[in-house]
C-alpha positions as CSV (number, residue, x, y, z in Angstrom):
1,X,23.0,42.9,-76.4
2,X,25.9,44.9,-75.1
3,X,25.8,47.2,-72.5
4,X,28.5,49.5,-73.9
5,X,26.7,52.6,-74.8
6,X,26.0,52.9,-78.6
7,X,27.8,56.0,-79.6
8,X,30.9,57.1,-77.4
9,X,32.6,60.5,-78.3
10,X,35.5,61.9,-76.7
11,X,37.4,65.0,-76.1
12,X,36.2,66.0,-79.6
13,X,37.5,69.1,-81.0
14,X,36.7,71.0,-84.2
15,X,38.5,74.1,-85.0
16,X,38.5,76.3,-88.3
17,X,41.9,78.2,-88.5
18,X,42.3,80.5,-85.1
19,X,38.4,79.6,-84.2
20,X,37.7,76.5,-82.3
21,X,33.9,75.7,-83.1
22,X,33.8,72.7,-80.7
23,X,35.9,72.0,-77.7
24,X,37.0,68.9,-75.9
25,X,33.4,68.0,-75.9
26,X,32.6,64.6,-74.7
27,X,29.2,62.8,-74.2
28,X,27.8,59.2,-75.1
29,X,24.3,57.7,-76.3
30,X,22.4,54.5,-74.7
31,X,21.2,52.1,-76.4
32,X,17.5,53.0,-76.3
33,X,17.9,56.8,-74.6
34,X,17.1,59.6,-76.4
35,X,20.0,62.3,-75.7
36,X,19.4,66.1,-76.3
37,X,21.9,68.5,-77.1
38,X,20.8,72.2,-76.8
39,X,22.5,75.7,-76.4
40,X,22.1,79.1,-77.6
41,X,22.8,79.8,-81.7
42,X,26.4,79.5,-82.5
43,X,27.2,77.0,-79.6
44,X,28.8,75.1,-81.8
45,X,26.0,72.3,-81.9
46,X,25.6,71.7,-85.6
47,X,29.4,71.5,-85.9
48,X,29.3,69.0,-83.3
49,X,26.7,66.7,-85.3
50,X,28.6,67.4,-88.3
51,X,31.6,65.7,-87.3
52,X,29.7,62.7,-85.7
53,X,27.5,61.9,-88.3
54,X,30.8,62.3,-90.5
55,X,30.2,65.2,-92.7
56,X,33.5,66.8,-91.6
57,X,36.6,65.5,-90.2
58,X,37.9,66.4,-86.0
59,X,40.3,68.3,-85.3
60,X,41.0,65.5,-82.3
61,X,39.2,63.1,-80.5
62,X,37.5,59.8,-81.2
63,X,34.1,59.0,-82.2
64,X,32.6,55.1,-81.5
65,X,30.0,53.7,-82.6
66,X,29.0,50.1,-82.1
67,X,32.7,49.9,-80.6
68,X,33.7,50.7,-83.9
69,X,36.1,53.6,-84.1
70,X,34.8,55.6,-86.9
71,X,36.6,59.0,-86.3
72,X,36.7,60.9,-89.2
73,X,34.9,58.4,-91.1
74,X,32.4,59.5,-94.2
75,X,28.9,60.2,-93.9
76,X,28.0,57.4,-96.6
77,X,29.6,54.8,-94.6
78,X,28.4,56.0,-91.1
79,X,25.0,55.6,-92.8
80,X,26.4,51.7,-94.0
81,X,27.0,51.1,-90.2
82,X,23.2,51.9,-89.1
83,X,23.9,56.2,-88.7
84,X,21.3,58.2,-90.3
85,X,20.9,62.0,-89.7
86,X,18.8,64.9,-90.8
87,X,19.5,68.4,-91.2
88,X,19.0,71.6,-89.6
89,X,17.9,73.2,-93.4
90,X,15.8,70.5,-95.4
91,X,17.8,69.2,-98.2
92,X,15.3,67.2,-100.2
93,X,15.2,67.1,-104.2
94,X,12.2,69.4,-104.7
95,X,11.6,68.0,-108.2
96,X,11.0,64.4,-107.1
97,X,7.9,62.7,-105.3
98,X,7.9,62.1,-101.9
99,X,8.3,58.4,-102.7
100,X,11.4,58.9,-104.4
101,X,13.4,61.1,-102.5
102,X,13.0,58.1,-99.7
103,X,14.1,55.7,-102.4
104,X,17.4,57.6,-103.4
105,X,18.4,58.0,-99.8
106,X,18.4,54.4,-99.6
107,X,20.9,53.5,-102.0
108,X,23.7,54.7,-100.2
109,X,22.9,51.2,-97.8
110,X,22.7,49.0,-101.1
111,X,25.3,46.9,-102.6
112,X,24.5,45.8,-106.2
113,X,25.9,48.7,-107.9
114,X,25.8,49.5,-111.3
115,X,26.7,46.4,-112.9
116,X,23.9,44.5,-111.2
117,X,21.4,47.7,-112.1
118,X,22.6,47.3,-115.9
119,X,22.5,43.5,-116.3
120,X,18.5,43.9,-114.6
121,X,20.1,40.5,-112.1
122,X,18.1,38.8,-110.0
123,X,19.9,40.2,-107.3
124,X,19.0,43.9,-108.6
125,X,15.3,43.3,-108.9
126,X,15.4,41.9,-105.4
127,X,17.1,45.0,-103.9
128,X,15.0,47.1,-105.8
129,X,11.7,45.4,-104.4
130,X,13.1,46.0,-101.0
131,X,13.6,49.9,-101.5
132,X,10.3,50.2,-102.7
133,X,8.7,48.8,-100.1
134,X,11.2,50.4,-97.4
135,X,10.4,53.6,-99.0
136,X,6.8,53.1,-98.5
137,X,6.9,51.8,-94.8
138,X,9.0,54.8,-93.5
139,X,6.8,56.9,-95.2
140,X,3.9,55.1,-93.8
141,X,5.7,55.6,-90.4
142,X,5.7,59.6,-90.8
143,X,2.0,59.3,-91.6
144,X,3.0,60.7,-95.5
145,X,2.2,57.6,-97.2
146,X,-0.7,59.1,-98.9
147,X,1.2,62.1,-99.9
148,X,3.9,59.7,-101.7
149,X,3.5,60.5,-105.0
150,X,3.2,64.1,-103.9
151,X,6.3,66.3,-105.8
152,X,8.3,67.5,-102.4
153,X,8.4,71.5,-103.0
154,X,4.4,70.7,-103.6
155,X,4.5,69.7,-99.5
156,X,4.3,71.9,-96.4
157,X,7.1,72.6,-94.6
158,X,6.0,70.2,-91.4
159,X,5.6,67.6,-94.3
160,X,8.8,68.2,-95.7
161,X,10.6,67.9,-91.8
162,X,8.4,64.4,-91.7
163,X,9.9,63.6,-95.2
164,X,13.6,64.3,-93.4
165,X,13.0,62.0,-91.0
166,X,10.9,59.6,-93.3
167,X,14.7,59.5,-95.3
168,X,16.6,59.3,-92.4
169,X,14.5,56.0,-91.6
170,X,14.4,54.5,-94.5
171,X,18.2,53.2,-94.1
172,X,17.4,51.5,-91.5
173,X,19.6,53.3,-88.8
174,X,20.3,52.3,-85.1
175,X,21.3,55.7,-84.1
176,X,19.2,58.5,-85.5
177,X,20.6,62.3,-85.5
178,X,18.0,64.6,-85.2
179,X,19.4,68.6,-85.8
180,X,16.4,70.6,-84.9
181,X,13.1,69.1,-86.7
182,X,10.7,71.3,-84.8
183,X,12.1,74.5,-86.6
184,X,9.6,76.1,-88.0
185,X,7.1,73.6,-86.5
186,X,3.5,75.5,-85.4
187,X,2.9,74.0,-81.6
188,X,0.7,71.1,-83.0
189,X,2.9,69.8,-85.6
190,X,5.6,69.7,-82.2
191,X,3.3,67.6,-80.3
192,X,3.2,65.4,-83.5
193,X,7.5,65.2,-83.4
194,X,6.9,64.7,-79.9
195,X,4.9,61.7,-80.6
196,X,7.0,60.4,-83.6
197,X,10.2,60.4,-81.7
198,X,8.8,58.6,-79.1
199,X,7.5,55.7,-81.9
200,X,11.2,55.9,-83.3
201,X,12.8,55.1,-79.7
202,X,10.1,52.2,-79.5
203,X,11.5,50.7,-82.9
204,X,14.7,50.4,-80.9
205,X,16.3,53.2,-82.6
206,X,18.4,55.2,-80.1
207,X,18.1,59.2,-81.0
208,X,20.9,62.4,-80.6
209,X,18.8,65.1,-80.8
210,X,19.3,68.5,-81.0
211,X,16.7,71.6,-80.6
212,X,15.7,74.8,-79.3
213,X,12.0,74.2,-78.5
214,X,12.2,73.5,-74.9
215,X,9.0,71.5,-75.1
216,X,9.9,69.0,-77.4
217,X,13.4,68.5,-75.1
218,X,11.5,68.3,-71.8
219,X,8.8,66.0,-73.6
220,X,11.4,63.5,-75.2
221,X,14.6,63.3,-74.0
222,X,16.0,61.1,-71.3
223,X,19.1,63.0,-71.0
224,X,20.4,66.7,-71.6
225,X,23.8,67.6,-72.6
226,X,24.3,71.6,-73.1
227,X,27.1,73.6,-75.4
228,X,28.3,77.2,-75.0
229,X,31.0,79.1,-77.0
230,X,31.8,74.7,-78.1
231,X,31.8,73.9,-74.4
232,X,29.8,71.4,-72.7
233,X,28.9,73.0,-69.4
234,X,26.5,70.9,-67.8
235,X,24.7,67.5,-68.7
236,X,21.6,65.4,-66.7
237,X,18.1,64.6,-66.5
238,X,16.2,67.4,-68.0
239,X,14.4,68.9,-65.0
240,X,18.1,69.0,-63.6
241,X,19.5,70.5,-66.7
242,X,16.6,73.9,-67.1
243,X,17.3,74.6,-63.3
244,X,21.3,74.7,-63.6
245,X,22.0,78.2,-62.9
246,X,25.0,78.4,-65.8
247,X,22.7,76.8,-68.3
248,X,19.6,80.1,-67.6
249,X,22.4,82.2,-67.4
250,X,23.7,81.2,-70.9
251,X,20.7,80.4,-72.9
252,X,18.3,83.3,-73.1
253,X,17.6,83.2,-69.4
254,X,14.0,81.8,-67.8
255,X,12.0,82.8,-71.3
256,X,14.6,79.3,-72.9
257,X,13.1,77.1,-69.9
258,X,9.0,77.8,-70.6
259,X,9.7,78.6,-74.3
């Protein structure tokens, strides 16, 4: 296996007209490490996943991943090349099961397209066999396998985060982007995360994660790399990180480091 770390971004820069959302921001991800990326609302954090995971073009810089330089490349084929992410907002098909929101996420990593799915070929039934039971392991994984059939607007909203990541799984990714699942998580449903993240790293996924709930950073993350105003102004070991004088002053003083 290579030692070259499995997602390299640099000097990446988004701006939107006069505002520049992310700036010159530079970082990369082991393979194996769990890397968090936290700063206060409007640090420019989401962009910054946004244009990794593909869902928006840079303004400049490069994105590698697997030595592969996929700048500006599109969400569907950064999932084809083993990146998966999930979203801050959940943005699952309310009016389908559990089961097969996992299953339509999976397609996107498929290849026997319509004509195949028409014809019924052998080929198609075989694919389809494998998305079935990829569907059900992932869900399996995020303890929601007896909740499959379950519509997902019918599940709570820690279920539905689970689900996200349950997707996110299911094609089979090598980095995973995580953009705040413990939102709107009660304290034991973080623990849970806490636990599940740790099981996703131990899979030999490698994980970009960013959140606000200080716990779930300090409990997961080998690494921390913090944003202001689309900056990064410091990066280290987490005990390092919640000490760094610039990173109390800037994110909601001592109440962001015991939060």
């Amino acid at each position: 296996m290579s030692d070259r770390p499995i997602l390299e971004v640099v000097g990446l820069t988004k701006s939107f007209g006069g505002l520049t959302a992310v700036s010159d921001v530079s970082l990369t991800v082991d393979r194996g490490e769990i890397l968090g990326v936290i700063g206060p609302n409007g640090a420019g954090k989401t962009t910054f996943f946004n244009v990794i995971a593909g869902s928006m073009p840079p303004t400049s810089g490069t994105v590698h991943f697997e030595g592969t330089d996929c700048t500006g490349m599109r969400a569907d084929h950064m999932a084809r090349l083993g990146m998966t992410r999930t979203f801050q907002i959940t943005s699952l098909f309310p009016a389908l099961s559990a089961f097969d929101n996992v299953r339509a996420a999976t397609y996107r990593t498929k290849s026997t397209g319509w004509i195949g799915s028409i014809m019924r070929s052998a080929a198609y039934r075989s694919e389809e066999a494998a998305v079935s039971d990829s569907a059900m392991e992932a869900l399996r994984f995020v303890e929601l396998d007896k909740r499959a059939h379950v519509m997902a607007d019918a599940l709570s909203y820690g279920e539905q985060r689970r689900l996200e990541i349950a997707i996110a799984l299911a094609a089979e990714p090598r980095l995973l982007l995580l953009d705040e699942p413990a939102a709107g998580m009660n304290p034991e449903e973080g623990q849970r995360l806490v636990g599940m993240i740790k099981k996703i790293r131990d899979r030999g996924v490698s994980i970009l994660l960013v959140e606000h709930h200080m716990r779930v950073v300090m409990g997961v993350c080998d690494r921390v790399v913090v944003i202001d105003h689309g900056i990064k102004i410091a990066e280290g070991a987490p005990s390092e990180v919640v000490n760094n004088p610039d990173v109390i002053r800037v994110y909601l003083g001592r109440e962001a480091v015991s939060a």
